[in-house]
C-alpha positions in Angstrom: 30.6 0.2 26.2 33.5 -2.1 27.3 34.7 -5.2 25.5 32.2 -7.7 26.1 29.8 -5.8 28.1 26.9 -7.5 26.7 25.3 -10.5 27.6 23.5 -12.3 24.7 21.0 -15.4 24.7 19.9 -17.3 21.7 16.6 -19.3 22.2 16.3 -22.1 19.0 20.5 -21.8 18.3 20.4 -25.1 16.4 19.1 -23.8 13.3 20.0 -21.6 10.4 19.3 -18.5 11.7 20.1 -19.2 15.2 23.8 -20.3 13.6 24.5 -17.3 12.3 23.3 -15.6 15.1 25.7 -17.4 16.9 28.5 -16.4 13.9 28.1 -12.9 14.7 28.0 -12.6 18.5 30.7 -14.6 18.7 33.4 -12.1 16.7 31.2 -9.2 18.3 33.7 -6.6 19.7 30.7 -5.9 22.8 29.0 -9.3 23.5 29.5 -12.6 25.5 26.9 -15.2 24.8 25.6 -16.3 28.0 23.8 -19.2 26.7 22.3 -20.8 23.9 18.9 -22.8 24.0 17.9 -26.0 21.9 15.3 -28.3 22.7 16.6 -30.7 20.6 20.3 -30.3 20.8 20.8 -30.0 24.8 24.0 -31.2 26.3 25.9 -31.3 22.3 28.3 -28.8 21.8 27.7 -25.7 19.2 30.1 -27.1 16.9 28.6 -30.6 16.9 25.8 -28.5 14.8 27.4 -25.4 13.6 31.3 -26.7 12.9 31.9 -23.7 11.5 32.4 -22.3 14.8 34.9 -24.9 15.6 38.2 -23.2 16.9 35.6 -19.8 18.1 33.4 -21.6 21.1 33.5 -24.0 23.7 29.7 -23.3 24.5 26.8 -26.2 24.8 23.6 -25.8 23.9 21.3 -25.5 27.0 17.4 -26.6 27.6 17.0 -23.6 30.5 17.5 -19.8 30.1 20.1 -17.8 31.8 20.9 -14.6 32.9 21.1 -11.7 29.8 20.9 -8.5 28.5 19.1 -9.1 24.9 17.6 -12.5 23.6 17.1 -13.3 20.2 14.3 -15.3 19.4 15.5 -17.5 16.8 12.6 -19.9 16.3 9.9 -20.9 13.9 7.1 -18.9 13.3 4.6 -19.5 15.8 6.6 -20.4 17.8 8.1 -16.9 19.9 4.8 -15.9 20.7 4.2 -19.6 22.5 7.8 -19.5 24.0 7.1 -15.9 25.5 3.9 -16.7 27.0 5.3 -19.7 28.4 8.8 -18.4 30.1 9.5 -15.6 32.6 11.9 -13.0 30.4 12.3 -10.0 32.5 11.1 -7.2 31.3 14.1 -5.0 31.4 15.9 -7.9 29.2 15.7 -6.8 25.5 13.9 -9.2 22.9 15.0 -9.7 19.1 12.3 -12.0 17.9 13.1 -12.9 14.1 10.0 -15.0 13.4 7.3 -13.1 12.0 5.1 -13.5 15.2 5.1 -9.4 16.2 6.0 -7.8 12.8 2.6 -5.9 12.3 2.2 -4.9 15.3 1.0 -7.8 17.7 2.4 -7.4 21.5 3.1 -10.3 24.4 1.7 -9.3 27.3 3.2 -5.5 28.3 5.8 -5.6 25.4 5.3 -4.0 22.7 7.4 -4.7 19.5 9.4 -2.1 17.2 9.4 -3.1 13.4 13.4 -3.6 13.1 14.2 -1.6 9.8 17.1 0.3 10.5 16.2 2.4 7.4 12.7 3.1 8.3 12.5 3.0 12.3 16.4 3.6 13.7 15.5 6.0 15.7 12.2 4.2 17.2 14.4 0.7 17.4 17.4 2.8 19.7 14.4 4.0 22.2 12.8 0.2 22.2 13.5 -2.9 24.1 11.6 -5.4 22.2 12.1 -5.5 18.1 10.2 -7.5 15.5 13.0 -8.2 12.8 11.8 -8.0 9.4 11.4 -10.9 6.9 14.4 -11.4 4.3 11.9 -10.9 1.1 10.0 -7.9 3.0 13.8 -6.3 3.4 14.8 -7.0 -0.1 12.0 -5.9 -1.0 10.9 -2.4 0.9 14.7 -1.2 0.8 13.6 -1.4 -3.1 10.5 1.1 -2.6 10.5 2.9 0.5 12.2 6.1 -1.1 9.7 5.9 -4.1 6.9 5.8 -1.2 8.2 8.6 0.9 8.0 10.8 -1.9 4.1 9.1 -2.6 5.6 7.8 -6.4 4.1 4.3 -5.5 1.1 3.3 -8.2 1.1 -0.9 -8.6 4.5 -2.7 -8.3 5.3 -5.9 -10.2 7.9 -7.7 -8.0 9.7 -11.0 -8.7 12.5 -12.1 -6.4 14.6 -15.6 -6.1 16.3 -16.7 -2.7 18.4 -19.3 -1.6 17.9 -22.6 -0.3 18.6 -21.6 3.5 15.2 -19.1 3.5 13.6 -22.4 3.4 14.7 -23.3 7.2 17.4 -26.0 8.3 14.3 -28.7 8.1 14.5 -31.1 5.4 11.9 -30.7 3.0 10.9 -31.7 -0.8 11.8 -28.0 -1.9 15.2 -28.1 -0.2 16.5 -31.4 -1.1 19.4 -31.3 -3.2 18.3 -33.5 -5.2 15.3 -31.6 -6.4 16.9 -27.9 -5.9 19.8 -28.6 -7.9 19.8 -27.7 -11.2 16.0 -26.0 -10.5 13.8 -22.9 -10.6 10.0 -22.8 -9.1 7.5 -20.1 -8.7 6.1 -20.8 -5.0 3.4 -18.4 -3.1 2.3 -16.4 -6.1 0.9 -13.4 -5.1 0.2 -14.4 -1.4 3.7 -14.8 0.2 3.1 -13.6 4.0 6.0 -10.9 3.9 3.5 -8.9 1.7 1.3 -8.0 4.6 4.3 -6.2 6.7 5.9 -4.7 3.7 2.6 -2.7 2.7 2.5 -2.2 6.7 5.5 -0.1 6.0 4.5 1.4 2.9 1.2 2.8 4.1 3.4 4.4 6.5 4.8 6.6 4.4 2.5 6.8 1.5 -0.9 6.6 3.3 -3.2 5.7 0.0 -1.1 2.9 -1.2 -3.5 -0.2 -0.9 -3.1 -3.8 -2.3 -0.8 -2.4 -5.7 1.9 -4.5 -4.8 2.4 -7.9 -6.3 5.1 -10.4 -6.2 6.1 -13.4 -7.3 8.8 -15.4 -5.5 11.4 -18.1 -6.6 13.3 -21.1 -5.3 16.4 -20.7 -6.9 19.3 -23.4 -7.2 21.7 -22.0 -4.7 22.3 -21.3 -0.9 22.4 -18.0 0.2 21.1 -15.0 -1.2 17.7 -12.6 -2.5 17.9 -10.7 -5.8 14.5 -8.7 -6.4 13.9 -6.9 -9.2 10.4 -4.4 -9.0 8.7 -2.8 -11.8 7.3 1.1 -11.1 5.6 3.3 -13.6 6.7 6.6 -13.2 7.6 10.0 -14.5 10.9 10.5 -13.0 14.0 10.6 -15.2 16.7 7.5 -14.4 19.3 10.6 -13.1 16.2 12.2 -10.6 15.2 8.8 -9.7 18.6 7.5 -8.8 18.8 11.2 -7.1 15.6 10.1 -4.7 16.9 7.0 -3.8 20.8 8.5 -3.0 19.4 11.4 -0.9 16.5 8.6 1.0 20.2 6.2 2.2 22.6 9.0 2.4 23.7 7.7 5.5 22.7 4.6 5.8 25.2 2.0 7.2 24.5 -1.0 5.2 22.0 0.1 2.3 24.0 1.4 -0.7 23.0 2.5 -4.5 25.0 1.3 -6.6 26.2 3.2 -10.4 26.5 -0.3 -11.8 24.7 -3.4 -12.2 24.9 -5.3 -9.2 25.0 -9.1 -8.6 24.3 -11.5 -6.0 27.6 -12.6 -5.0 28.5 -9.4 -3.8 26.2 -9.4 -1.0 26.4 -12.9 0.1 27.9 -13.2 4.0 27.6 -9.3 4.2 24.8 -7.1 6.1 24.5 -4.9 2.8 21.4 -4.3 0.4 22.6 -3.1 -3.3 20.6 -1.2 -5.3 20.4 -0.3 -8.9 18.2 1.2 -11.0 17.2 1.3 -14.6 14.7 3.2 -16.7 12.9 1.9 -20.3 10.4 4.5 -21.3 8.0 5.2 -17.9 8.8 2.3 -16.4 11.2 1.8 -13.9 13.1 -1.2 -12.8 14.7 -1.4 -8.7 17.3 -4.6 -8.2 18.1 -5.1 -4.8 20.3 -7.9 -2.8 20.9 -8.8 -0.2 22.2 -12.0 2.3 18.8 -13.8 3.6 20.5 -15.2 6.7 22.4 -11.5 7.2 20.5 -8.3 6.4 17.8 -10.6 5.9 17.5 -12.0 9.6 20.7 -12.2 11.8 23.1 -9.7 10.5 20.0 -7.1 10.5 19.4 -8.7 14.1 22.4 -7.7 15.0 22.3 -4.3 13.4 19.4 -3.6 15.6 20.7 -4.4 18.9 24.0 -2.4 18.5 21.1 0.1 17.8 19.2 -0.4 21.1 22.3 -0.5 23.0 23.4 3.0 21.5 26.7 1.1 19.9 28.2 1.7 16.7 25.3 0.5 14.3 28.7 -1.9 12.7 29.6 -3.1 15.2 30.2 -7.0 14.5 29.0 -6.6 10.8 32.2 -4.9 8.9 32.1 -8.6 6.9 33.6 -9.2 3.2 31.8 -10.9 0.9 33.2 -14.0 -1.2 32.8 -12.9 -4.9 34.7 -15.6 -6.3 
């Protein structure tokens, strides 16, 4: 495709992940953003709300749609199911929703969603025109089994993961105050966070007797941006064969990598990678994985999945550097 060929809307642009929506299309090699929607903000420009984009758009947000290619729903969970129902999208206009509204498998009217995990469904995502992106904990945390279940290794998995302030939503809340997040660690959702019900979703689909072994305990950590999960697996596999399965599951994978050495947060942050590393202590083996929530957790993967459906470079927009100091 030509420079600019694409013609992107963002419905809900005004909050986190519709910002960094916004961050990507805008450097994207293949897009112009034909509008972004606020109910809230219409008539300010981007960069009264985003000023990071100051210097990179002139754009206002909009209360109306306009003419595109691909929409991304970037609104609260609920919420893209109502908005769908309630505006004409044509249907050849591709949909992105990142709410969790069609991730196990609901439709809206005649479209039907694609689970967006690249490393699961690319091939499914390229033939679809409507994608249900994947919550930031359920990526973290599948990229972390899915090559343990594809070779039916699952038994029960003790997960424990901390994110960033932002998974929280742009809202201001007790939880995301500074003054209470600062300096602070809380359990929240203990064994019933809803990303559980579309990670085993994906799970079954590879290992098909896998029930309710999975169970995970989430954090509120002290800092912005960012998941670290760390799940527990008995298992009979050395550390070498093990690291072997999950080398040989992303050997080719554009943005999922194993690493040989301990990996940290910091390395992912503002980039649409996951890290992995493994470790081994007796029969029990321990998966870390990383990743950005805003990026391979929900825009960056967004993004990832419409260069997909429009058969570009599955990079495209997303080569990104991440600040390790």
């Amino acid at each position: 495709m030509g420079s600019n060929s694409i013609k992107a809307g963002v419905v809900g642009g005004a909050g986190y992940t519709g910002g960094e929506t916004l961050r990507l299309l805008v450097n994207h090699p293949d897009v112009q953003i034909s509008f972004v929607q606020s109910r809230s903000q219409a008539g300010k420009s981007i960069t009264d709300i985003h000023r990071d984009l100051v210097g990179d758009t002139d754009l206002k947000f909009v209360d109306t749609l306009g003419d595109a290619d691909v929409v991304f729903l970037c609104l609260g969970h609920g919420e893209s199911k109502v908005f769908l129902e309630q505006n004409a999208i044509p249907e050849k206009t591709k949909v992105i929703d990142l709410s969790q509204d069609f991730r196990l498998g609901e439709k809206s009217g005649n479209r039907t969603f694609v689970y967006g995990l690249p490393e699961l469904y690319k091939e499914q995502i390229k033939k679809s025109n409507n994608v249900a992106n994947p919550g930031c904990f359920a990526t973290a945390i599948q990229l972390g089994l899915l090559p343990l279940a594809k070779r039916g290794l699952l038994t029960d998995v003790y997960t424990t993961g901390i994110t960033g302030s932002t998974g929280a939503g742009q809202k201001l809340q007790e939880t995301s105050h500074f003054s209470w997040r600062s300096n602070n660690i809380s359990a929240y959702k203990t064994l019933t966070h809803q990303h559980l019900k579309e990670i085993k979703q994906s799970l079954r689909s590879l290992q098909t007797g896998f029930g309710d072994m999975l169970h995970f305990v989430p954090w509120r950590g002290d800092f912005t941006r960012g998941i670290f999960v760390s799940s527990i697996i008995r298992t009979s596999l050395s550390l070498s064969e093990a690291n072997d399965v999950f080398k040989s599951f992303y050997h080719g994978a554009a943005f999922t990598h194993v690493s040989d050495s301990m990996i940290d947060l910091k390395q992912v942050v503002n980039t649409n990678k996951c890290l992995v590393y493994l470790e081994k202590e007796g029969d029990q083996l321990v998966v870390h994985t990383a990743i950005d929530n805003l990026v391979k957790g929900a825009s960056g993967q967004a993004v990832q999945n419409m260069n997909l459906m429009f058969g570009l470079d599955e990079t495209a927009g997303l080569k990104l550097k991440s600040i390790v100091y």
